[in-house]
C-alpha positions in Angstrom: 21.6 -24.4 20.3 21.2 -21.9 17.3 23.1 -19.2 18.4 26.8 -19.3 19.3 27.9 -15.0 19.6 26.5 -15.0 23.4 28.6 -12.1 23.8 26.1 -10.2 22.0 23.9 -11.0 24.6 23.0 -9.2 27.8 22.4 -12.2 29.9 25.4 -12.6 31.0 25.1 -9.3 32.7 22.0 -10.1 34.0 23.2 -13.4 35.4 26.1 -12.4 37.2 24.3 -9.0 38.5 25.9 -6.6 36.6 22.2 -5.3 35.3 18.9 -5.9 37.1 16.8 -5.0 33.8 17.4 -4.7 29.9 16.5 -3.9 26.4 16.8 -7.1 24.8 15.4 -9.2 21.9 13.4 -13.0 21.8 17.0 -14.1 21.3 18.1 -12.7 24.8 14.9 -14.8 26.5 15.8 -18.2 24.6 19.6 -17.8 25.3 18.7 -17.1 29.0 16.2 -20.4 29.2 18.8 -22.0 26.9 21.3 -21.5 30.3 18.4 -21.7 32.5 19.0 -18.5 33.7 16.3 -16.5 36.0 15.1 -14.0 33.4 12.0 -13.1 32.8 11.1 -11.7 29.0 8.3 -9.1 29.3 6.7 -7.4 26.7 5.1 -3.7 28.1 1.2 -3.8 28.4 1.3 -0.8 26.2 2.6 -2.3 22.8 6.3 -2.9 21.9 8.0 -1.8 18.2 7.6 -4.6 15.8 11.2 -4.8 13.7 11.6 -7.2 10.5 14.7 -8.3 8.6 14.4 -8.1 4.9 15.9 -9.4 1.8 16.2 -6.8 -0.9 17.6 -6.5 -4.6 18.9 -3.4 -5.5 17.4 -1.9 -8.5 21.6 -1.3 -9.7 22.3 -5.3 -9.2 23.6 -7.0 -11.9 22.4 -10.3 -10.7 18.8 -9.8 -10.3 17.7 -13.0 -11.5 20.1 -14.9 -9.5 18.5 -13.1 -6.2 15.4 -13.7 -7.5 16.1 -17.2 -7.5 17.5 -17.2 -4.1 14.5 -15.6 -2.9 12.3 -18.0 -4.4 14.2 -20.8 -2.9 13.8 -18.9 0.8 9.8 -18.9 0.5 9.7 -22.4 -0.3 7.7 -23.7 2.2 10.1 -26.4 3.1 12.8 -23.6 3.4 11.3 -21.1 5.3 10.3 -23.8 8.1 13.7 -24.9 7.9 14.9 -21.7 8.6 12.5 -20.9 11.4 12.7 -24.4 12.9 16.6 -23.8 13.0 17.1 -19.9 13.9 14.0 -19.6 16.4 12.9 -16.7 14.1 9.6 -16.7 12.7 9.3 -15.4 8.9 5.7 -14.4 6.9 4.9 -17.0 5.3 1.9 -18.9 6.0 2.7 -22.1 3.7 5.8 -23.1 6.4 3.9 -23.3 9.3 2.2 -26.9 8.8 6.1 -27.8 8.9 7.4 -25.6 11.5 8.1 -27.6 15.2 4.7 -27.6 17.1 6.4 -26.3 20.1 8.0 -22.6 18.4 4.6 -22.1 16.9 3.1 -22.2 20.5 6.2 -20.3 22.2 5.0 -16.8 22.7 8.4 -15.6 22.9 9.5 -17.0 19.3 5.5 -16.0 17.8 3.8 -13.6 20.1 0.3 -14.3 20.7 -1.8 -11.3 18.8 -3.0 -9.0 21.5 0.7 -7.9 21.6 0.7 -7.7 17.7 -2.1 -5.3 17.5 -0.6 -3.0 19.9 3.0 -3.0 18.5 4.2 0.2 16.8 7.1 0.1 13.7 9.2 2.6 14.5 9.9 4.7 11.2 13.0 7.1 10.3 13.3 9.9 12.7 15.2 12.5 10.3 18.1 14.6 11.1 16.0 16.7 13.5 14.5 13.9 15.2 18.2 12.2 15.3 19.8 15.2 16.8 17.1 15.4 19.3 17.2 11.9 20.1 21.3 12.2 20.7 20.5 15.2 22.9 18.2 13.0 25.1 20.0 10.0 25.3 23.6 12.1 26.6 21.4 13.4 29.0 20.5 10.2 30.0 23.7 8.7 30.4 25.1 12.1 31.7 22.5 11.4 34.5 23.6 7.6 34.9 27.0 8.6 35.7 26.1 11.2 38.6 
């Protein structure tokens, strides 16, 4: 399969008991049905946090027009299906998906089905008092854990 750092995972903690729920990612849920393991991927009936990778060029770089070129390449059509058909990861670009595998477009776990989409949230830059209190919460959390 696609990926090959399973420790990165949490199914193997959820296969061998050490957890009974998790945070994880569409890439937890394949690697788990990848092993055939008994996970269920859920996404809350009250939206999730949409998350996107990017590919930037820094206004400083001194090969702009190479990464230009290399992003050009990416969007290709043929490219970008390549790249989903192979990672499992969808990208936006509506030209690739005539040639992306049948079966990812349908997954709901690799492209999830729109009623989820309209309800998902991007979660923006807290700022340092919105850091601090979120450090706060989460020690108290895990202070709580450990009684």
């Amino acid at each position: 399969m696609w990926w090959d750092n399973k420790e990165a995972s949490i199914v193997p903690a959820l296969v061998d008991g050490q957890a009974v729920i998790a945070f994880g990612w569409a890439y937890d849920a394949l690697l788990a049905r990848e092993e055939s393991a008994p996970i269920s991927y859920i996404l809350p009936e009250e939206g999730t946090f949409l998350w996107s990778d990017n590919f930037v060029i820094p206004a400083s770089s001194q090969h702009k027009a190479t990464a230009e070129l290399f992003l050009n390449f990416v969007l290709r059509a043929d490219i970008s299906a390549q790249i989903i058909n192979e990672s499992y990861y969808p990208m936006a670009n509506d030209a690739a998906e005539p040639l992306v595998n049948p079966e990812l477009l349908a997954d709901p776990i690799v492209y999830l089905p729109e009623e989820y989409l309209r309800k998902a949230e991007i979660i923006v830059p807290l700022g340092a008092d919105g850091e601090n209190l979120y450090a706060a919460l989460w020690q108290q959390f895990l202070d709580s854990a450990n009684r």
